[in-house]
C-alpha positions in Angstrom: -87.4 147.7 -93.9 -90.2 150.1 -92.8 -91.2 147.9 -90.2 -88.2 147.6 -88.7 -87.5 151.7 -89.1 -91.0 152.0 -87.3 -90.3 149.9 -84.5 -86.7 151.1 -84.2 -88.4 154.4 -83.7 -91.1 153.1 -81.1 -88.2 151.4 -79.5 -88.6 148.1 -79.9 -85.9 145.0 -80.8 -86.3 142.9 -83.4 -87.1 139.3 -82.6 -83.7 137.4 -82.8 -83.5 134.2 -84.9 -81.9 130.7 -83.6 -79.0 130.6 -86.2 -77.6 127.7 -87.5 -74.8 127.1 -85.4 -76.9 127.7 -82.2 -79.0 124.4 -83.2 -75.6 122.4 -83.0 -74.9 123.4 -79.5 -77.8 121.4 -78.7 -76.9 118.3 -80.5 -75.0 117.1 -77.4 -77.4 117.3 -75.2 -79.8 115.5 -77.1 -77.5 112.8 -77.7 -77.0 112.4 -74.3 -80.9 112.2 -73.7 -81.2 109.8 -76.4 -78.6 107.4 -74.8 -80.3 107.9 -71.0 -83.5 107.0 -72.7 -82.0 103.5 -74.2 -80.3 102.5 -71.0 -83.4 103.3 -69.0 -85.3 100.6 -71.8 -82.9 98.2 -71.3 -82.6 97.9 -68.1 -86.2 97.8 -67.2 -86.4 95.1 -70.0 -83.5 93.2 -67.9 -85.0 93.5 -64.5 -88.4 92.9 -65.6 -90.0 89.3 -65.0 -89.4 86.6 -67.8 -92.6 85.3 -68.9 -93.4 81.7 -68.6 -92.3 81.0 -71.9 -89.1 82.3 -71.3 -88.0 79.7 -68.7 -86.1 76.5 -69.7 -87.7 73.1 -68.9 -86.5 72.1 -65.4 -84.4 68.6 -65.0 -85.8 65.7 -63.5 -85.0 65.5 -59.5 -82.3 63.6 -58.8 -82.0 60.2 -56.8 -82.0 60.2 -53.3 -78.5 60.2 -51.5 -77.6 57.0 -50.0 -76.2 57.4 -46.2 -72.7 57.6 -46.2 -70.6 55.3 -44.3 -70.2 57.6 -40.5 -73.7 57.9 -40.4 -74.1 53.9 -41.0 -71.1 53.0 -38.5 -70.6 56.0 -36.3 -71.4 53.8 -33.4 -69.3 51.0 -34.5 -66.2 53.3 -35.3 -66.3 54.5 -31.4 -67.0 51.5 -29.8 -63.8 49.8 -31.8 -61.5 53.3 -31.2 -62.4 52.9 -27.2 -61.3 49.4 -27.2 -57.8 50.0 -29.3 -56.8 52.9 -26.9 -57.9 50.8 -24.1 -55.7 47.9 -25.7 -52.6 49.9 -26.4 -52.7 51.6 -22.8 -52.8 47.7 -21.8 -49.9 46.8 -23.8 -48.3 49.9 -23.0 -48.5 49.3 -19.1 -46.8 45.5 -19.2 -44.5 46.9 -21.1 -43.6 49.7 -19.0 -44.4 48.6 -15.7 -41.4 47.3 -12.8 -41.2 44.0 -12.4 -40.4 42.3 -9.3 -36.8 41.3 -9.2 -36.1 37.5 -9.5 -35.8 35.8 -6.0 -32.7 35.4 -5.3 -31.5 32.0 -3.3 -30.5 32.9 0.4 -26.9 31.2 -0.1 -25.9 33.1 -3.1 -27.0 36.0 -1.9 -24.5 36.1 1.2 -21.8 34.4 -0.6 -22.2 37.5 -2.4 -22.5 40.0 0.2 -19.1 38.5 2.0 -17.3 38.3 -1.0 -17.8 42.3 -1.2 -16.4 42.4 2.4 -12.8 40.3 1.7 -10.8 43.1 1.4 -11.9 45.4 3.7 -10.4 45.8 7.2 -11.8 43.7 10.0 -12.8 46.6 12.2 -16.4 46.8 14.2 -18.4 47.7 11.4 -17.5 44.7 8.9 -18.0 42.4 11.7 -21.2 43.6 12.4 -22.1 43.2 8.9 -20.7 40.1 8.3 -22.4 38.5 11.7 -25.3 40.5 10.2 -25.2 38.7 6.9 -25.0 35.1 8.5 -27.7 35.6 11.0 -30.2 36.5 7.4 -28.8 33.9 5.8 -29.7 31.4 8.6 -33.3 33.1 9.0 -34.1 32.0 5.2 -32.5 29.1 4.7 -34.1 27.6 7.5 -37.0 28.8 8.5 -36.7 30.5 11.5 -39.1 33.2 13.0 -38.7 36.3 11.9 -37.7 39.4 14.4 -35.0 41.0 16.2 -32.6 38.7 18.2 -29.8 39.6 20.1 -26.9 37.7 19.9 -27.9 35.1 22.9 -31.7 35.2 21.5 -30.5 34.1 18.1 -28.2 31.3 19.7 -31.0 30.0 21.9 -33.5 29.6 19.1 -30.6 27.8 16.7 -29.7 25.4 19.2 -33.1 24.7 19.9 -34.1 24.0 16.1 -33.9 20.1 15.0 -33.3 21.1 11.6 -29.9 22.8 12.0 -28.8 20.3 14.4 -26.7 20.8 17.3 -23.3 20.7 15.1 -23.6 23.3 13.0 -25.6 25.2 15.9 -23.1 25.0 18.3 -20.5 26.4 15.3 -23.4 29.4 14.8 -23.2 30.3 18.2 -19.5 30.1 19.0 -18.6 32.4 16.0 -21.7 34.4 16.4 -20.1 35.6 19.8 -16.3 35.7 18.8 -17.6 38.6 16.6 -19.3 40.2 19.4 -16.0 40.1 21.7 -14.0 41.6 19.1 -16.8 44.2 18.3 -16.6 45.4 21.8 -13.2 44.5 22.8 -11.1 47.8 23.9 -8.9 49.1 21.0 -5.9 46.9 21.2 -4.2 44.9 19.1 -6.1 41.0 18.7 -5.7 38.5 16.7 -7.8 38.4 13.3 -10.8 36.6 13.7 -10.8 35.9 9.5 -15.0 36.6 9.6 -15.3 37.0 6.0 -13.7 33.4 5.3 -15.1 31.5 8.6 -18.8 33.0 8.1 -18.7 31.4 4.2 -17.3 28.0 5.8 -20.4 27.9 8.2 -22.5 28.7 4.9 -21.0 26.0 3.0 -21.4 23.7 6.5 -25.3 24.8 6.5 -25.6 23.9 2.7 -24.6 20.4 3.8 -27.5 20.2 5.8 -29.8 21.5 4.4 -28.6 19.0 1.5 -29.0 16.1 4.1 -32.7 17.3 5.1 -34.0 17.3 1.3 -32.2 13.9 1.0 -34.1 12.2 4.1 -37.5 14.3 3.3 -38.9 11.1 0.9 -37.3 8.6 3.4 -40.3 10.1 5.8 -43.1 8.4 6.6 -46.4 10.2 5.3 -48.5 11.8 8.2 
């Protein structure tokens, strides 16, 4: 008590003592220390190297992969896709592709052409076509050159072929130029000429001879 009287009067504090509850303010902090500490320890204990005694025994190495089956028959594989696609694109073409039309015998034809005709009015243009039609089907079915013939032309060269003959020539020609008259004739009233009926007759009269030339073709003698 006198000491702290003498120093009160020399002005001077007295020292101040850490109470109890000021030492449990700190406990926190020291707690939190204690815990930063631990995870520091732990961590460098994790990231720190094992030591060779720590490491597990390593397997033995396993077998060597065999090749698998592109690598063995890549080549193969192409080779056989380039000839499929080649093969279908073949198949595909016959398939697909137009084919000639079927040849058509020279009589049956114009029989069918002038059957088309039978009911139409004989004017100029059905004569024409129906003269037309004969003349093609004479041209085939006999041979004859090919071009363009006027009416005398084309009578000239029938007469003078020996495997028409002069009969049916001479019934060529004569109906041949009945059509032309009537064709050019001045717009008055004729007589019909029947050209659809008359130019099947001569058809079924050049049949006949052709029928007579295949039947007298062995009868030749050989050249």
């Amino acid at each position: 008590m006198k000491k702290e009287e003498g120093r009160r009067k020399k002005g001077l504090r007295a020292p101040r003592r850490l109470s109890l509850p000021g030492l449990w303010s700190l406990a926190p902090l020291c707690s939190a220390l204690l815990i930063l500490c631990s995870s520091f320890l732990v961590l460098a204990a994790a990231t720190s190297p094992p030591s060779a005694d720590d490491l597990p025994p390593l397997r033995p190495p396993h077998a060597e992969l065999p090749p698998t089956f592109w690598e063995q028959h890549s080549l193969w594989v192409i080779v056989a896709g380039i000839f499929l696609l080649g093969l279908a694109g073949a198949a595909a073409w016959l398939l697909t592709r137009p084919h000639p039309p079927a040849a058509v015998p020279p009589e049956v034809q114009a029989r069918q052409t002038l059957e088309a005709l039978r009911h139409q009015p004989e004017d100029g243009a059905l004569l024409s076509r129906v003269s037309q039609t004969l003349r093609h089907y004479v041209h085939a079915a006999f041979d004859l050159p090919p071009g363009e013939l006027t009416t005398t032309e084309f009578c000239r060269a029938v007469a003078g072929h020996g495997a028409i003959g002069p009969e049916l020539s001479t019934a060529l020609g004569e109906f041949l130029r009945a059509c032309d008259r009537h064709k050019f004739s001045p717009p008055a009233p004729v007589p019909s000429l029947g050209a659809v009926s008359r130019a099947l007759q001569l058809i079924e009269q050049a049949e006949a001879r052709r029928a007579q030339l295949r039947q007298a073709a062995p009868d030749k003698p050989a050249a």
